[in-house]
C-alpha positions as CSV (number, residue, x, y, z in Angstrom):
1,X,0.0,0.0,0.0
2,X,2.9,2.0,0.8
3,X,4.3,1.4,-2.2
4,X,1.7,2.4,-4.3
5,X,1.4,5.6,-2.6
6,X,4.6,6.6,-3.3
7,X,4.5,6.0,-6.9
8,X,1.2,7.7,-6.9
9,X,2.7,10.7,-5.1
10,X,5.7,10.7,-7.4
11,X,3.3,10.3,-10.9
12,X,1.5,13.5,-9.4
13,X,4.5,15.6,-8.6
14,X,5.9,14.7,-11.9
15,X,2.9,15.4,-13.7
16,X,2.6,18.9,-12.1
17,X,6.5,19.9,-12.4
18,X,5.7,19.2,-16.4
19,X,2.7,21.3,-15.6
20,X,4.6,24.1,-14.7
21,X,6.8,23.7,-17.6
22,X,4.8,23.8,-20.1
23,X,3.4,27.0,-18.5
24,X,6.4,28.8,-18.7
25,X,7.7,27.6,-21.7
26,X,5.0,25.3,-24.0
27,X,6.1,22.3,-25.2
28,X,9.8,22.6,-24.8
29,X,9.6,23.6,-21.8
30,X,7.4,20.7,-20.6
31,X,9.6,18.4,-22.1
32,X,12.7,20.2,-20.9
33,X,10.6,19.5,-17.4
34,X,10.2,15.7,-18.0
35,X,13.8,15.1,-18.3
36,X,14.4,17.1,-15.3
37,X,11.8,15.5,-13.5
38,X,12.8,12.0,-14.1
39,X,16.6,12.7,-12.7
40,X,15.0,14.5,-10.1
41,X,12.8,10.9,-9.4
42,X,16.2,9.1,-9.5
43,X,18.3,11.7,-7.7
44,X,15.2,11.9,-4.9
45,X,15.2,8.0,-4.1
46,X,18.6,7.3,-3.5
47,X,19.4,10.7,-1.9
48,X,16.0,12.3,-0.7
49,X,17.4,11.7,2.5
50,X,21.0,13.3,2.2
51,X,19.6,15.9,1.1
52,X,16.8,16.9,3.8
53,X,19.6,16.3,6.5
54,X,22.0,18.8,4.4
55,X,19.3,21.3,4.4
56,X,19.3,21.1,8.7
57,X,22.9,20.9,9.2
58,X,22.8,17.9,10.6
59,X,25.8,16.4,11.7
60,X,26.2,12.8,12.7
61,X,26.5,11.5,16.0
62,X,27.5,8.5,18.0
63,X,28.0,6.8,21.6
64,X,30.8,9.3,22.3
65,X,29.3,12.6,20.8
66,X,25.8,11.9,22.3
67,X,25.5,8.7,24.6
68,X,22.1,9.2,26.2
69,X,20.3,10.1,22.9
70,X,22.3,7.2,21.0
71,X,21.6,4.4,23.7
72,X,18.1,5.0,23.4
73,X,18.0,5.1,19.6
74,X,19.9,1.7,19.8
75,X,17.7,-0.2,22.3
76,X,14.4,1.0,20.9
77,X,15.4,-0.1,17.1
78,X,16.2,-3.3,18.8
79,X,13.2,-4.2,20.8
80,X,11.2,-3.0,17.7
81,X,14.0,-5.3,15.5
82,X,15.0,-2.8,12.7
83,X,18.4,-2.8,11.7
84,X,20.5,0.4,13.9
85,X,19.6,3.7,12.2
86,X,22.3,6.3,11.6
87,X,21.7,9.2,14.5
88,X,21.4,12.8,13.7
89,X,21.3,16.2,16.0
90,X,20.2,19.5,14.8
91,X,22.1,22.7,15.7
92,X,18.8,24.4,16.4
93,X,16.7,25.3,19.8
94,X,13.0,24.5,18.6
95,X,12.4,21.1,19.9
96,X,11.8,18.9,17.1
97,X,12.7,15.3,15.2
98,X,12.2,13.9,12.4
99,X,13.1,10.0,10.2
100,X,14.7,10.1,6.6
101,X,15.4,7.0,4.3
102,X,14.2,4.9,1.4
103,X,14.4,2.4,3.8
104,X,14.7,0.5,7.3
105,X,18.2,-0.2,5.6
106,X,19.1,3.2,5.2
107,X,17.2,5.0,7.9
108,X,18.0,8.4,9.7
109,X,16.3,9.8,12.6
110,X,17.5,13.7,13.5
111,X,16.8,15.9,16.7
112,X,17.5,19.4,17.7
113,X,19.2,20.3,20.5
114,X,16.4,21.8,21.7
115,X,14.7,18.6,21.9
116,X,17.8,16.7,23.3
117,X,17.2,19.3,25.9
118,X,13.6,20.0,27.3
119,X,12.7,16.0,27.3
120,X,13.7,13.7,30.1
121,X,15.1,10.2,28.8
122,X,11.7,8.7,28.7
123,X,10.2,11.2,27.0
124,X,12.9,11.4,24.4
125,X,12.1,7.6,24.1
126,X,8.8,8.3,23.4
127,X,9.9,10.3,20.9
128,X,12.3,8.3,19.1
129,X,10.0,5.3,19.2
130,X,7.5,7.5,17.3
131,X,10.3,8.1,14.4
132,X,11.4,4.3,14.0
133,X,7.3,3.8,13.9
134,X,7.4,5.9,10.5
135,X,10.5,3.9,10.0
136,X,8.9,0.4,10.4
137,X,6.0,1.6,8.2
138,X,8.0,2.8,5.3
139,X,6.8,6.4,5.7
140,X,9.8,7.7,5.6
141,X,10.3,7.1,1.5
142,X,7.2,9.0,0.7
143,X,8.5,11.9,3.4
144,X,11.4,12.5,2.1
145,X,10.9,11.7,-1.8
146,X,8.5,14.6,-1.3
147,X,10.2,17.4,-0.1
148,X,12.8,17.0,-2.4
149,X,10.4,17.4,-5.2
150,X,8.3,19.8,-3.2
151,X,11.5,22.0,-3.1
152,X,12.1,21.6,-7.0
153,X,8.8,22.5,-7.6
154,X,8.9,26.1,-6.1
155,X,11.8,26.7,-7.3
156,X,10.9,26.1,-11.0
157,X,8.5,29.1,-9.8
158,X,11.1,31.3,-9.2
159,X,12.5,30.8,-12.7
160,X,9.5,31.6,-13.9
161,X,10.3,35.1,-13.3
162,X,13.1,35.2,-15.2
163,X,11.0,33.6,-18.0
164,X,8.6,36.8,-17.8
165,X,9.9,38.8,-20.1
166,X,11.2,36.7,-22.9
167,X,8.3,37.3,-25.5
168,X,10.1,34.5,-28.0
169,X,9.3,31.5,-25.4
170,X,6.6,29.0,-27.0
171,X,4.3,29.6,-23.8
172,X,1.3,29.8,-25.5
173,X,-0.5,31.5,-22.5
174,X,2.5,34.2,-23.1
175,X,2.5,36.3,-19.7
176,X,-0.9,34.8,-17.6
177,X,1.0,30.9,-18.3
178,X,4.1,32.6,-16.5
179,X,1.7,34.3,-14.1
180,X,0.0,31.6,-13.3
181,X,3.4,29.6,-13.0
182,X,4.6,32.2,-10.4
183,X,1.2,31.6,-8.2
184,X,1.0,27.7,-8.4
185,X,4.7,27.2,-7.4
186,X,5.0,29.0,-4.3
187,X,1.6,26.8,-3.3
188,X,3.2,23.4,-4.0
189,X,4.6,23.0,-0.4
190,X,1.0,23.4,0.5
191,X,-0.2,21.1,-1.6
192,X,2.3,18.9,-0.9
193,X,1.2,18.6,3.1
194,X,-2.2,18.0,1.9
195,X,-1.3,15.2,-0.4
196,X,0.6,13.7,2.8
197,X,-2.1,11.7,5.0
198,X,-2.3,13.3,8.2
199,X,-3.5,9.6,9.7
200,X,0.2,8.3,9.4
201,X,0.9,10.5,12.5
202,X,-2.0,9.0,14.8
203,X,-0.6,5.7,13.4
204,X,3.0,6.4,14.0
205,X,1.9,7.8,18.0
206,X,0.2,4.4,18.4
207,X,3.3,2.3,17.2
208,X,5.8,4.7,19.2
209,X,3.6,3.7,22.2
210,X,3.9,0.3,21.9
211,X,7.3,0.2,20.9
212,X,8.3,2.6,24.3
213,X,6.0,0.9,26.4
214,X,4.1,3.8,27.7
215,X,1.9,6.0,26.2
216,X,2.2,9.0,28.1
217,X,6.0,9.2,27.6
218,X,5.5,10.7,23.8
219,X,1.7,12.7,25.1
220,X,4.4,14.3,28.0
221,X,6.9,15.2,25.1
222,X,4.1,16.2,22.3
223,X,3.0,18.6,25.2
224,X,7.1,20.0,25.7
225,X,7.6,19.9,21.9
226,X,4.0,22.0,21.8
227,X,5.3,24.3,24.2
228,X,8.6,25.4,22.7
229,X,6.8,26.4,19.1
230,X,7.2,29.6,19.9
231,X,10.6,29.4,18.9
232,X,11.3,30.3,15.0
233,X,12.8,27.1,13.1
234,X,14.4,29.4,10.4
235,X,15.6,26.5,8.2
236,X,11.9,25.1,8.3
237,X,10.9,27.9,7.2
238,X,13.0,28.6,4.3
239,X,11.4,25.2,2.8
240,X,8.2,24.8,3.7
241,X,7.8,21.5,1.8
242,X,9.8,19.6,4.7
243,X,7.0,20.4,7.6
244,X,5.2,17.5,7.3
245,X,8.4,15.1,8.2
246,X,8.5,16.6,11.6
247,X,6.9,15.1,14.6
248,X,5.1,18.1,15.2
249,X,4.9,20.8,12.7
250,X,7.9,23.2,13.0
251,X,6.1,26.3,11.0
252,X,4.7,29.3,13.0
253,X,1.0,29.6,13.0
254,X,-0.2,26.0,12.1
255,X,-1.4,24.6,15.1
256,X,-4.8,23.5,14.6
257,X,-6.6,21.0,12.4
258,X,-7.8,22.1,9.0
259,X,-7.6,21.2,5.7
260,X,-4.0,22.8,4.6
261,X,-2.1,21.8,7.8
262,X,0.4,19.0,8.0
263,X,0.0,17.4,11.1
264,X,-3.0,17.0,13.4
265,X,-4.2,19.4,16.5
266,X,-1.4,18.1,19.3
267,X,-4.1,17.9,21.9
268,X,-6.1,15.4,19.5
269,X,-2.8,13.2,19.3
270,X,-2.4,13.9,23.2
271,X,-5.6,12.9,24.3
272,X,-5.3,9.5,21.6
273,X,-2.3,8.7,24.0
274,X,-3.9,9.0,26.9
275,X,-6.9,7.2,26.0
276,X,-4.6,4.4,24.9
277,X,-2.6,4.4,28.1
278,X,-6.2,3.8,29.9
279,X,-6.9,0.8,28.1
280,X,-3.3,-0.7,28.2
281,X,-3.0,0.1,31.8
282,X,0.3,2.1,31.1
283,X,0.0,4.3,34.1
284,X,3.7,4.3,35.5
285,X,4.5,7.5,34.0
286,X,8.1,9.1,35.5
287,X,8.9,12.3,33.2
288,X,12.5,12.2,35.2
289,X,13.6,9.1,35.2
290,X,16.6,8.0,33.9
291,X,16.7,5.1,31.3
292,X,18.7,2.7,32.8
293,X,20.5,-0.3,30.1
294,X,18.9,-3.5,29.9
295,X,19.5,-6.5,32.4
296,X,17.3,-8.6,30.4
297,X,15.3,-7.7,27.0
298,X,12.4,-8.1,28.8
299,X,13.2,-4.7,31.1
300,X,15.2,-2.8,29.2
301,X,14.8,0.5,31.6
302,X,15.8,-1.5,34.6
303,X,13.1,-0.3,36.8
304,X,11.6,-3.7,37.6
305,X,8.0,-2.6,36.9
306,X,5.7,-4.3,34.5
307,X,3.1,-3.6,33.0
308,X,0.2,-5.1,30.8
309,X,1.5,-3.9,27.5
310,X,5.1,-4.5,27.6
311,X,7.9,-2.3,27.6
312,X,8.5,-2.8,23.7
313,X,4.8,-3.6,22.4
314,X,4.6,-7.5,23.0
315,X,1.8,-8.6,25.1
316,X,2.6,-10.9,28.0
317,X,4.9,-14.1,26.8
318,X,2.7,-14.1,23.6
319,X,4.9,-12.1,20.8
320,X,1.8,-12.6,18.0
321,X,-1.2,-11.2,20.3
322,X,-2.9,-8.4,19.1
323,X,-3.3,-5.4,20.5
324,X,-6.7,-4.0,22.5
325,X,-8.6,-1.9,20.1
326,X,-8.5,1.9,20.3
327,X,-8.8,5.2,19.3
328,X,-6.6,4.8,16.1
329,X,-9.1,1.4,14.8
């Protein structure tokens, strides 16, 4: 399904960069656009990923450089068994994270330093676990694929200025094809977050639960991350058409549900959580305690406290039981 929604995604983005091509420059230049388009396919799915962590800065990091954030990043990707992703930090002080790759194979998660340091351990798991969810579902292709394009898009719009005044193109809508080329481009990012399914991120909260054990570590952190959106992401905001790989929207003045914004209203995904941590009986909730390695796989915090959904989303001694029904079914 996945699949098919990527390739759908990719038919549609292609389809409108030729749009905009021929717009500007009539047949040539949609042609001109194709051929540009189809690198751009090939370019996107083998480096989307480079090329979104390029755009933050992001440098890499290991268990010297950042030992905390990289144990938990290891343990989690084992418990939920996905091959070790590489481990990113963000010079930036807006709490945020987000998961880049084509693949579990080739997966990336990246925080800021913001978010490295507002959360407590657990909630930083919580956090985490909700990136290798998008990970584990093969979001992550679609994510990035798409703001590479995204960012091609509009800037095809830009050139479109430059276009303007040449009166010899074969633009056979002459100046209103290049008008309308300068209005439709700087709208693709917005487009873009609507083509995204907002759904994946109720979906990836559920699978972060289970794969943290408790619920209310990601609704504590979606509440910190909420908090600290007053702080301008100026990198997010020079490419608008990366918002929706965030774990919560990094653009100023999209916080509620509607129709053009990326994510859903935080206090919908927070209340999911909470609902969820009713019905699995996830109620040990410590915002400050520290993760402690594994003794055994079956505790891998080291507190010695159990409860009815596992610490790392199996149920009890049986690994194929499914989970209780709820909000997200």
């Amino acid at each position: 399904m996945n699949t098919m929604r990527t390739a759908m995604l990719i038919a549609f983005m292609t389809a409108m960069f030729m749009g905009l091509g021929y717009l500007i420059g009539g047949t040539s230049g949609m042609m001109i656009a194709f051929v540009i388009a189809a690198a751009m396919n090939i370019f996107s799915y083998w480096n989307s990923d480079k090329v979104v962590l390029r755009m933050y800065s992001a440098r890499q990091a290991d268990e010297r450089t950042a030992p905390e954030y990289y144990r938990i990043v290891k343990e989690l990707a084992q418990r939920a068994r996905l091959p070790m992703p590489k481990v990113y930090v963000i010079d930036n002080p807006q709490p945020n994270a987000f998961a880049t790759g084509r693949n579990p194979e080739n997966a990336a998660v990246a925080a800021t330093t913001g978010l490295l340091q507002r959360l407590s351990p657990q909630e930083l798991a919580g956090v985490m676990a909700h990136e290798l969810a998008h990970v584990q579902n093969r979001d992550t292709l679609t994510m990035t694929i798409t703001a590479t394009l995204a960012g091609a898009i509009s800037m095809l719009g830009n050139f479109a200025f430059f276009f303007g005044g040449n009166r010899d193109n074969n633009n056979p809508l002459g100046f209103v094809g290049v008008l309308v080329a300068m209005i439709v481009a700087p709208l693709a990012a917005m487009l873009v977050q609507m083509a995204i399914s907002r759904t994946r991120e109720y979906s990836a909260d559920r699978r972060g639960a289970e794969i943290c054990g408790n619920p209310l570590w990601l609704a504590s952190a979606l509440r910190k991350i909420a908090s600290g959106h007053d702080i301008v992401n100026e990198e997010a905001e020079h490419n608008p058409a990366t918002a929706h790989m965030f774990i919560i929207n990094p653009l100023s003045g999209r916080g509620a549900d509607n129709l053009f914004s990326t994510h859903p209203d935080t206090q919908n995904r927070i209340a999911a959580l909470q609902a969820m941590a009713g019905e699995t009986g996830s109620s040990n909730y410590m915002p400050d305690a520290t993760i402690s390695p594994a003794p055994t796989p079956r505790s891998p915090w080291g507190d010695g406290q159990q409860t009815p959904l596992q610490p790392w989303g199996t149920y009890g001694d049986d690994h194929d039981a499914q989970p209780p029904k709820g909000p997200w079914s």
